[in-house]
Structures are given as C-alpha cells and as structure tokens.
PDB file of N, CA, C and O in Angstrom:
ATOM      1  N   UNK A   1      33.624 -65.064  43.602  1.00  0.00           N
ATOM      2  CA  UNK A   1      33.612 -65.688  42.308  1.00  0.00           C
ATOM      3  C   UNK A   1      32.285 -65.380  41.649  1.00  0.00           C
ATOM      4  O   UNK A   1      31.315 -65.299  42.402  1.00  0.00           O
ATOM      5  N   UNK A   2      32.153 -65.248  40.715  1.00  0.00           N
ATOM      6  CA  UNK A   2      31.423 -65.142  39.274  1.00  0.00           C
ATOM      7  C   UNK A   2      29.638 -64.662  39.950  1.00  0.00           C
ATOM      8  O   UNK A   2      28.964 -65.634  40.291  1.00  0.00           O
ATOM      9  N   UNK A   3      29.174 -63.682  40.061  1.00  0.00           N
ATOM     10  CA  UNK A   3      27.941 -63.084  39.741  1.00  0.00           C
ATOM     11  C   UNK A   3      27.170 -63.029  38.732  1.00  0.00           C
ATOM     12  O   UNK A   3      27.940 -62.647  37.851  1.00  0.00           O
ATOM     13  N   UNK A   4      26.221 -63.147  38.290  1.00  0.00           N
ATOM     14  CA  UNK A   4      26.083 -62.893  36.816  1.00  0.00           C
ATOM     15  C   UNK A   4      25.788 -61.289  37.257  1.00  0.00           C
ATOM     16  O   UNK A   4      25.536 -60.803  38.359  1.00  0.00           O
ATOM     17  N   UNK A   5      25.943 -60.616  35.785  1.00  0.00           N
ATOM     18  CA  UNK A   5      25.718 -59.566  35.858  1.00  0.00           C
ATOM     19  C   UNK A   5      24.648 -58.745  35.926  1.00  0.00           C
ATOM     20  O   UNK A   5      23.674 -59.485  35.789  1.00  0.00           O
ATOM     21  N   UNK A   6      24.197 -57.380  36.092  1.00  0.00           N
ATOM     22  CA  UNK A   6      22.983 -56.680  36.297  1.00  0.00           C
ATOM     23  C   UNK A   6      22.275 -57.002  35.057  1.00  0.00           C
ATOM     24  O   UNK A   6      21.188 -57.575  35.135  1.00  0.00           O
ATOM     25  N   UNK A   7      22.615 -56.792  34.284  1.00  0.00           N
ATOM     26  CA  UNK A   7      21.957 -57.160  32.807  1.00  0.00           C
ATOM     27  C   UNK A   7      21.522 -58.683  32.424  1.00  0.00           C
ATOM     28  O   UNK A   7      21.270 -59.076  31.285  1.00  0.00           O
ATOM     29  N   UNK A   8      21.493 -59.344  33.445  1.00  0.00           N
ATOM     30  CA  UNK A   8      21.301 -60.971  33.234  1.00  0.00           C
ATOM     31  C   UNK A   8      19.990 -61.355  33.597  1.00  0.00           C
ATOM     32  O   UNK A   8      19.436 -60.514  34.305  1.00  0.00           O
ATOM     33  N   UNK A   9      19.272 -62.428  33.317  1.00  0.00           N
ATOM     34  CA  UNK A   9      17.915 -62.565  33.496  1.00  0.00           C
ATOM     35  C   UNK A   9      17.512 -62.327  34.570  1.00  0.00           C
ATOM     36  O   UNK A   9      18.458 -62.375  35.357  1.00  0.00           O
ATOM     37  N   UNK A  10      16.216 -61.989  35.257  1.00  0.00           N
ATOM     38  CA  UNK A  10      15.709 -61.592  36.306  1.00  0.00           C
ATOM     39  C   UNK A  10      15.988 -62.771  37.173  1.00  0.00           C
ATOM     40  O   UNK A  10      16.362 -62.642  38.339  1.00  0.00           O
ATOM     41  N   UNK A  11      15.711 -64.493  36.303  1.00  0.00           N
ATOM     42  CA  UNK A  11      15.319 -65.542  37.033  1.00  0.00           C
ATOM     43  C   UNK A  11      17.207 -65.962  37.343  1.00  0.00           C
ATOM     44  O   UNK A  11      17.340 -66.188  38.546  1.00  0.00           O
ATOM     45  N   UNK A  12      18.120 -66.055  36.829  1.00  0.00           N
ATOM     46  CA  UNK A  12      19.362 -65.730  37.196  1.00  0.00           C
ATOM     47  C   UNK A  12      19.674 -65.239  37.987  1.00  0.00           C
ATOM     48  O   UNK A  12      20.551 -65.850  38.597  1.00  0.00           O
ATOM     49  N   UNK A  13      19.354 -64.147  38.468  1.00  0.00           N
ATOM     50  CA  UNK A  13      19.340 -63.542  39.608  1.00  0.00           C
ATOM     51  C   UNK A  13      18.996 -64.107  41.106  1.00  0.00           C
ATOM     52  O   UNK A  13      19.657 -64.388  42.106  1.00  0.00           O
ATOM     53  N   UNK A  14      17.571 -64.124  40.724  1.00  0.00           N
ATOM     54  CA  UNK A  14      16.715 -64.996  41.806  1.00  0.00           C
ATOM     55  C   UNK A  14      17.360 -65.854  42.699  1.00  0.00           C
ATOM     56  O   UNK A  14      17.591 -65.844  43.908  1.00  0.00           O
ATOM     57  N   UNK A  15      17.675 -66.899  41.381  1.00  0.00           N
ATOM     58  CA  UNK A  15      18.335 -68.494  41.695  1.00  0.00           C
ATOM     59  C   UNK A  15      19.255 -67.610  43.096  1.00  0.00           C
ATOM     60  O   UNK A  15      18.817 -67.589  44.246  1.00  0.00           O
ATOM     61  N   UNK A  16      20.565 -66.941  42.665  1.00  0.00           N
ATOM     62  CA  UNK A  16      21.659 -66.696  43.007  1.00  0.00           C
ATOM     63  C   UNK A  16      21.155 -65.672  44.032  1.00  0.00           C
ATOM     64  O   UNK A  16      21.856 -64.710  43.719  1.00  0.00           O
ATOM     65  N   UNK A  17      20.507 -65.317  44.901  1.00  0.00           N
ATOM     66  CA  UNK A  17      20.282 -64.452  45.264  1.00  0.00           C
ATOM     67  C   UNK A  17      19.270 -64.793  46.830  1.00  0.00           C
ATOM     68  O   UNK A  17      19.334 -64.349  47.977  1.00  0.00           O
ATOM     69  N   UNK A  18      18.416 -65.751  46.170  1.00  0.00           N
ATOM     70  CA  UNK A  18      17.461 -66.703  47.125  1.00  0.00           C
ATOM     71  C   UNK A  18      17.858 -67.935  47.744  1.00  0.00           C
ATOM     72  O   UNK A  18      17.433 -68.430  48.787  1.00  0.00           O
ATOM     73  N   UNK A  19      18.810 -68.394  46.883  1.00  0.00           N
ATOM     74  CA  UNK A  19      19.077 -69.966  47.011  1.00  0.00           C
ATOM     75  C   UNK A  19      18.171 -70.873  47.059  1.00  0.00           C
ATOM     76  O   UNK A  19      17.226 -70.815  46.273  1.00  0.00           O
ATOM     77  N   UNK A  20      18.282 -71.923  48.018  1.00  0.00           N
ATOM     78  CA  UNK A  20      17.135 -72.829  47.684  1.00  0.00           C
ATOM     79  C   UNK A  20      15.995 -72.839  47.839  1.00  0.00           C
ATOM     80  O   UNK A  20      15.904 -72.304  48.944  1.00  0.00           O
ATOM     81  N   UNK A  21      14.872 -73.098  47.482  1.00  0.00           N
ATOM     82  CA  UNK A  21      13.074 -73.332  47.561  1.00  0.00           C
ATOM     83  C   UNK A  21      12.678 -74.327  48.151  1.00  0.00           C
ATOM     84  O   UNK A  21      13.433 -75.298  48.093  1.00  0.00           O
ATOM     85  N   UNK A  22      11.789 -74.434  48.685  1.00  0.00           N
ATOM     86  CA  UNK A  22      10.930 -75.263  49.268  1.00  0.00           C
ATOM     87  C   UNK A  22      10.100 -75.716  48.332  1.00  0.00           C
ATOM     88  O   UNK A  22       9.672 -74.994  47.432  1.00  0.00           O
ATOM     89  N   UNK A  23       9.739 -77.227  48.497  1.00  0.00           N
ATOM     90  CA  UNK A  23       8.801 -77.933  47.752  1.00  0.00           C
ATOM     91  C   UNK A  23       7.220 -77.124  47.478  1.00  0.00           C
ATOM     92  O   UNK A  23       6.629 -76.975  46.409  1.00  0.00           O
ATOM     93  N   UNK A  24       6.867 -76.744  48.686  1.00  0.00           N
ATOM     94  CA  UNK A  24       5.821 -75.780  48.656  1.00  0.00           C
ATOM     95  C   UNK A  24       6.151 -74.495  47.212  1.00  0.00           C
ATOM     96  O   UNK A  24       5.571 -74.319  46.140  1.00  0.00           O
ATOM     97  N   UNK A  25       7.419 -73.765  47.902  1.00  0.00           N
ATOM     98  CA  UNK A  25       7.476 -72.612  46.817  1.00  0.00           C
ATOM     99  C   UNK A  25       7.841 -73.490  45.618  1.00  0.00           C
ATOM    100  O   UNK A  25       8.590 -72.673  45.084  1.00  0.00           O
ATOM    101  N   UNK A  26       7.860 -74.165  45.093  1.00  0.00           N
ATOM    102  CA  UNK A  26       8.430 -74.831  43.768  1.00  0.00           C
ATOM    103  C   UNK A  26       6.420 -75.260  43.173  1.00  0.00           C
ATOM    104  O   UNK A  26       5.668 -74.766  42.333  1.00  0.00           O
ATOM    105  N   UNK A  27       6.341 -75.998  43.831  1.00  0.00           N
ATOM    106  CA  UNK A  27       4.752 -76.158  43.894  1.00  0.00           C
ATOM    107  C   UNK A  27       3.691 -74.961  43.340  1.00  0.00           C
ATOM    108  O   UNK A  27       2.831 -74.828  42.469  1.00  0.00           O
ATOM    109  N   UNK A  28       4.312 -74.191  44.406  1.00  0.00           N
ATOM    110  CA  UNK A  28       3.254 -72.787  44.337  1.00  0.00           C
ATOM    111  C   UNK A  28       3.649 -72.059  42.671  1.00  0.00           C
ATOM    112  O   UNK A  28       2.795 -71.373  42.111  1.00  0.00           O
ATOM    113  N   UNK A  29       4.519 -72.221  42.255  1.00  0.00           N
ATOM    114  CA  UNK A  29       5.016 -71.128  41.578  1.00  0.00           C
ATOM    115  C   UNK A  29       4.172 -72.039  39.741  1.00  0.00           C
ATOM    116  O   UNK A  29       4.277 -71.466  38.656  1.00  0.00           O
ATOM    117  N   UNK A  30       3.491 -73.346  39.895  1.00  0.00           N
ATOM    118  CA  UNK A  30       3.219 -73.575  39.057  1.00  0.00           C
ATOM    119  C   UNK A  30       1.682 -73.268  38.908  1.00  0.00           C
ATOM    120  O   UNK A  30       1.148 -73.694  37.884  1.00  0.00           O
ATOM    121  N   UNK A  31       0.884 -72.552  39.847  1.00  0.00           N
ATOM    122  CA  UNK A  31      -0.456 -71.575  39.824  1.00  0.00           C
ATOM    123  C   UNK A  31      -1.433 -72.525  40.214  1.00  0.00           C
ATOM    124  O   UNK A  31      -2.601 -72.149  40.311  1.00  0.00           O
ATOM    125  N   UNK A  32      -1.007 -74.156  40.543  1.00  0.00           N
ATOM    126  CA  UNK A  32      -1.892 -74.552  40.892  1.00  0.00           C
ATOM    127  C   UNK A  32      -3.237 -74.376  42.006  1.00  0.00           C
ATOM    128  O   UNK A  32      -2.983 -74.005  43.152  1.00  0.00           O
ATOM    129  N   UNK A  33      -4.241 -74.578  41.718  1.00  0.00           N
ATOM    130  CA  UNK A  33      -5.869 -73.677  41.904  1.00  0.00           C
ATOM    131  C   UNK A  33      -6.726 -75.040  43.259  1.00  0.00           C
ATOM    132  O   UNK A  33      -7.436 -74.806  44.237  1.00  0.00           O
ATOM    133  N   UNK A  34      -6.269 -76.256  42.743  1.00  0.00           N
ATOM    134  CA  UNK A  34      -6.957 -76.973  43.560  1.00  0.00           C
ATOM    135  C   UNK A  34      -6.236 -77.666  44.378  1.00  0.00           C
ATOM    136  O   UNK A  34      -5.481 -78.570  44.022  1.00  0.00           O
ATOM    137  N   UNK A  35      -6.465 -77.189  45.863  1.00  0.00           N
ATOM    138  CA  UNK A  35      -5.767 -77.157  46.796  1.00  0.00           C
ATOM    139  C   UNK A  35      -5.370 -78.580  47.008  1.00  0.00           C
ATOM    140  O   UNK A  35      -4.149 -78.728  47.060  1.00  0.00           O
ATOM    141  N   UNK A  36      -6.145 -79.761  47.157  1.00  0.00           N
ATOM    142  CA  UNK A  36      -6.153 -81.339  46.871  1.00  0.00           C
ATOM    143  C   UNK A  36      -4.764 -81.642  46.475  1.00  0.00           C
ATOM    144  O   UNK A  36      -3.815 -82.167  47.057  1.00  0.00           O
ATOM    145  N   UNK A  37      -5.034 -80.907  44.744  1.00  0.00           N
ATOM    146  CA  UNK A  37      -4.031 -81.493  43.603  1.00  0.00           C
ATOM    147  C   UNK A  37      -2.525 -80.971  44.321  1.00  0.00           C
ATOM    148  O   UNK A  37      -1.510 -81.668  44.300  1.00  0.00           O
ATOM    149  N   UNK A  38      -2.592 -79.860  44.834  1.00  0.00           N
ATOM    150  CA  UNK A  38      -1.505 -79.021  44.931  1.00  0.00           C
ATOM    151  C   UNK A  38      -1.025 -79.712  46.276  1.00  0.00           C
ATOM    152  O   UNK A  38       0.157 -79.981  46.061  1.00  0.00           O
ATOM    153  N   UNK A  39      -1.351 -80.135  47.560  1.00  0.00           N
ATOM    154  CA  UNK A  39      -1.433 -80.921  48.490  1.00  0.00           C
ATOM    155  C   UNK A  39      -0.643 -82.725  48.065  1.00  0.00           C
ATOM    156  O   UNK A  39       0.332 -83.314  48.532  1.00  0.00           O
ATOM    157  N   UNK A  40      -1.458 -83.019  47.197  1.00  0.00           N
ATOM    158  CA  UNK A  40      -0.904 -84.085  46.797  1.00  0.00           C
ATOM    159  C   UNK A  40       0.498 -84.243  45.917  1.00  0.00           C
ATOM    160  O   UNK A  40       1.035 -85.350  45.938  1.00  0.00           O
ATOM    161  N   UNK A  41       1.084 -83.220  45.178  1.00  0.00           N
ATOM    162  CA  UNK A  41       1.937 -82.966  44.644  1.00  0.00           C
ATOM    163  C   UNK A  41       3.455 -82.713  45.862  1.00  0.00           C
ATOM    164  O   UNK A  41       4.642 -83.003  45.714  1.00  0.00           O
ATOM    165  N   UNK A  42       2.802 -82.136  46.881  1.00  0.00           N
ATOM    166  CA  UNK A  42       3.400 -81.549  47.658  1.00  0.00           C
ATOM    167  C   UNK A  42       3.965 -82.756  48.406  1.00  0.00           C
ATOM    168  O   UNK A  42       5.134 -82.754  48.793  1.00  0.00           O
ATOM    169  N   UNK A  43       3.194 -83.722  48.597  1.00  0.00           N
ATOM    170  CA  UNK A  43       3.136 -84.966  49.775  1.00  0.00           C
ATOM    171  C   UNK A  43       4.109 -86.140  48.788  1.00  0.00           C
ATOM    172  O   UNK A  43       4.911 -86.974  49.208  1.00  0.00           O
ATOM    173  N   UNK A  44       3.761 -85.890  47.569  1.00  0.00           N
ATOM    174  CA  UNK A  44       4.825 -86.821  46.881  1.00  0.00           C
ATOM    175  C   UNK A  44       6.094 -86.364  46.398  1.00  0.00           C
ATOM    176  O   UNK A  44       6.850 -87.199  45.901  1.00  0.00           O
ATOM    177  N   UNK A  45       6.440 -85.163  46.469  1.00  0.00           N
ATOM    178  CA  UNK A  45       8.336 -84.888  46.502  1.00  0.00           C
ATOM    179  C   UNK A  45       8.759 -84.706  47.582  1.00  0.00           C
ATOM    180  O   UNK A  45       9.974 -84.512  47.606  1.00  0.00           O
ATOM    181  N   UNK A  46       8.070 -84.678  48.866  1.00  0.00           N
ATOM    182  CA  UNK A  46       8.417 -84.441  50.497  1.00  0.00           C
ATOM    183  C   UNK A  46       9.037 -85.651  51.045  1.00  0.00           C
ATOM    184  O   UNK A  46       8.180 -86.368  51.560  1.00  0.00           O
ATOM    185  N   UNK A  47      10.035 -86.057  51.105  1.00  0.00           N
ATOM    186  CA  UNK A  47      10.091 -88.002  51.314  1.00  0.00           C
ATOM    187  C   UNK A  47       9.749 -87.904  52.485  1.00  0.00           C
ATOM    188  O   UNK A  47       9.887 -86.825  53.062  1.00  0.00           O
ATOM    189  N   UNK A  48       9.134 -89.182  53.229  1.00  0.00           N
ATOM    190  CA  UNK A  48       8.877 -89.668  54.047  1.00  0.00           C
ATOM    191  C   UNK A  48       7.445 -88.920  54.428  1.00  0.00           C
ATOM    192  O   UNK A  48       6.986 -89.145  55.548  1.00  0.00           O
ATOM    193  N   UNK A  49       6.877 -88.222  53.718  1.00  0.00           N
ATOM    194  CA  UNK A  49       5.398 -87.906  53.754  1.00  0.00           C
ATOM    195  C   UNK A  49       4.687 -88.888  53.902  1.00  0.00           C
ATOM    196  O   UNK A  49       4.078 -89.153  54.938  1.00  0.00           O
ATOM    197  N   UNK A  50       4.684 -89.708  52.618  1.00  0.00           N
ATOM    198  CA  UNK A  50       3.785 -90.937  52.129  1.00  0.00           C
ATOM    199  C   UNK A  50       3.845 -92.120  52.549  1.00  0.00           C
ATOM    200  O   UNK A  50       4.958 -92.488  52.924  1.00  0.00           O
ATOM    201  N   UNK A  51       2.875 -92.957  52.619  1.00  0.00           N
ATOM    202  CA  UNK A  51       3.005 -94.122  53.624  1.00  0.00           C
ATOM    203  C   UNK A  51       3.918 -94.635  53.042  1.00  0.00           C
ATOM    204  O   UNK A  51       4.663 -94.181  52.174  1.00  0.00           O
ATOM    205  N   UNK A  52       3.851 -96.032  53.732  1.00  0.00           N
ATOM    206  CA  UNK A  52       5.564 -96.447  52.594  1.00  0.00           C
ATOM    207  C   UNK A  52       4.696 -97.717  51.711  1.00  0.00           C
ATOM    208  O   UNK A  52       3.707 -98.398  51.980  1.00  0.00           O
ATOM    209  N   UNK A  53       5.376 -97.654  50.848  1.00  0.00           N
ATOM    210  CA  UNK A  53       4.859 -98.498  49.696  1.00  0.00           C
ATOM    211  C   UNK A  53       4.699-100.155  49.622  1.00  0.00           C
ATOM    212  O   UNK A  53       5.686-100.822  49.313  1.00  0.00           O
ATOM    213  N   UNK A  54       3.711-100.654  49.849  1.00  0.00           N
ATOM    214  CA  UNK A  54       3.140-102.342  50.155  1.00  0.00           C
ATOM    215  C   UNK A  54       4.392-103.246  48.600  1.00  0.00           C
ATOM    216  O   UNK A  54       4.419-103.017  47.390  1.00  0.00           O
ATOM    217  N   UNK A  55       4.985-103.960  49.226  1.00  0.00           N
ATOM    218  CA  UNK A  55       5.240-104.989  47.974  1.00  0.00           C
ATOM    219  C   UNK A  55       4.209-105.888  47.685  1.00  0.00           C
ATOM    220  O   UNK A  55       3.494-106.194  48.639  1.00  0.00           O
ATOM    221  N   UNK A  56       4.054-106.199  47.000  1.00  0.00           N
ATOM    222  CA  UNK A  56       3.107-107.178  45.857  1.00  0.00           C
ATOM    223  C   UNK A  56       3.361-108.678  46.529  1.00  0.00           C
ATOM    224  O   UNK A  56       4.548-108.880  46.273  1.00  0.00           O
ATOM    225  N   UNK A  57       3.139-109.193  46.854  1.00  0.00           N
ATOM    226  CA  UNK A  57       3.450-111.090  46.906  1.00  0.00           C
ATOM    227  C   UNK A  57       3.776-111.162  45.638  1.00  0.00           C
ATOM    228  O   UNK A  57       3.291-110.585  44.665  1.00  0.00           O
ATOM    229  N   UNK A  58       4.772-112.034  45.739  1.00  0.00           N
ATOM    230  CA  UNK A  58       5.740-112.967  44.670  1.00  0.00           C
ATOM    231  C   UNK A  58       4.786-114.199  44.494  1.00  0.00           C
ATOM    232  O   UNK A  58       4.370-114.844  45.457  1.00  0.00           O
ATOM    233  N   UNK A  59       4.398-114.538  42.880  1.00  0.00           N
ATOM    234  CA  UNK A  59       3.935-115.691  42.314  1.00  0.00           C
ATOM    235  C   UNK A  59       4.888-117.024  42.735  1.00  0.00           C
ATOM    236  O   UNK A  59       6.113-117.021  42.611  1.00  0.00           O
ATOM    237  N   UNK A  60       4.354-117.799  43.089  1.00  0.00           N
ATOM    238  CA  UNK A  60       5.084-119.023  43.967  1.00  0.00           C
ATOM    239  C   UNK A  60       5.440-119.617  42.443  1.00  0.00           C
ATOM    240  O   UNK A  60       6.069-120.669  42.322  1.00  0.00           O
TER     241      UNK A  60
END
C-alpha cells in the first residue's frame, strides 16, 4: 500500500523509510549546543526518568 513517490519530500521519505526515532534523535535534530539543556529535555519526554512528582498538602 501507498509509498509516496520518488518525487516527494526528502523528509516524507525519511519518516517512511526509518520509522520511529528516539527521544535522543528527536532531541538531537533540534542543534541543541548545551549538553545540560539537551540532557534535561531528554530526561523529561523519557517517562519514568524523573523522580516522581511530590503532591502539595491540601489546606485543611
């Protein structure tokens, strides 16, 4: 079923061709420079990376 054709965008291709990415390659592909920022980006779409999140106490 359905290819796009040779004449179709490069990134069309890709998609269909690579299949899915890794958070890393999705990450990487936005040129980020500081390894920190790029680290931290990485740690928050990864689930279960991040500690798990404190609830607040409820006002009595």
């Amino acid at each position: 079923m359905g290819h796009f054709p040779a004449g179709a965008a490069l990134t069309f291709r890709t998609f269909i061709y690579d299949g899915r990415r890794s958070v890393e390659d999705l990450v990487d592909s936005y040129g980020i420079k500081n390894a920190g920022i790029r680290q931290l980006l990485i740690d928050y779409f990864v689930p279960g990376q991040l500690p798990p999140r404190r609830e607040r106490p409820r006002a009595a």
